[in-house]
N, C-alpha and C positions, 0 to 999 in steps of 0.2 A: 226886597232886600234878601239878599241870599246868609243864613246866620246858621247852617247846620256842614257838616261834614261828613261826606260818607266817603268812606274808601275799598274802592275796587281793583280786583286784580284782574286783569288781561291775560289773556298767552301772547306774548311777542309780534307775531303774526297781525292778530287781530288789532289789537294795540296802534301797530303801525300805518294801517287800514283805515284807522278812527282818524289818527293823527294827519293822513294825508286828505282826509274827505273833509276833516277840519278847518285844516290849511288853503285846500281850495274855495271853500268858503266863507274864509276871512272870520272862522270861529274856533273856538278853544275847544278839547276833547270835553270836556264839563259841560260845556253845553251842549255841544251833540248827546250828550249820557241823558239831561237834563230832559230835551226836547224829546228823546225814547221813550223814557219815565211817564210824560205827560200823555202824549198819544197813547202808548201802550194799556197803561196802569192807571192812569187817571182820568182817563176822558174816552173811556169803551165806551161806558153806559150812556152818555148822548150818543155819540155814532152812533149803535147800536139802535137807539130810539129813534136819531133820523131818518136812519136808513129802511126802518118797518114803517115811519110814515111815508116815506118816499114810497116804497112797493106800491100803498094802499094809493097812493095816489093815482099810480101810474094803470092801476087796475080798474079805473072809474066804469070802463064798459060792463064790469062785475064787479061790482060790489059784493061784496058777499053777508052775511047775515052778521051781529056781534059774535057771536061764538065762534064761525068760523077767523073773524079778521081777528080776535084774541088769541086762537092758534097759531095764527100768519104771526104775530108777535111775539109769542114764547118759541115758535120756533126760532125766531133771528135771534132773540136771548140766547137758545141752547147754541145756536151755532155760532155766537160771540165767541161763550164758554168755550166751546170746545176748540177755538183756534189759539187758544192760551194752553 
């Protein structure tokens, strides 16, 4: 249940952008803002943690020791960070 209000302003342009990407997908600017918020802002820190067990997965012919596969990890942390 949606029960808070935030309000945003746009520059015109972009705004219009929203409203047609909206439109073509038979949803309201609110929800497209909605759906950002969540992938962006809410939901890094899974991606972020699948995606370093993805790697390790895909690395099976090296395995690398704990110390190293906990750097493989903190690094995709730092480079989460740093795409924000």
């Amino acid at each position: 249940m949606l029960d808070k209000r935030v309000e945003v302003l746009f520059p015109s342009a972009e705004y219009a952008r929203l409203k047609e990407l909206a439109e073509e997908r038979n949803e309201s600017v609110g929800s497209l803002v909605r759906q950002a918020v969540r992938i962006v802002y809410l939901g890094p820190e899974e991606a972020r943690r699948r995606a370093a067990f993805e790697q390790l997965l895909t690395r099976q012919d090296d395995l690398p020791n704990w110390e190293t596969a906990e750097r493989w990890i903190e690094e995709e942390k730092v480079k989460g960070l740093e795409a924000y």
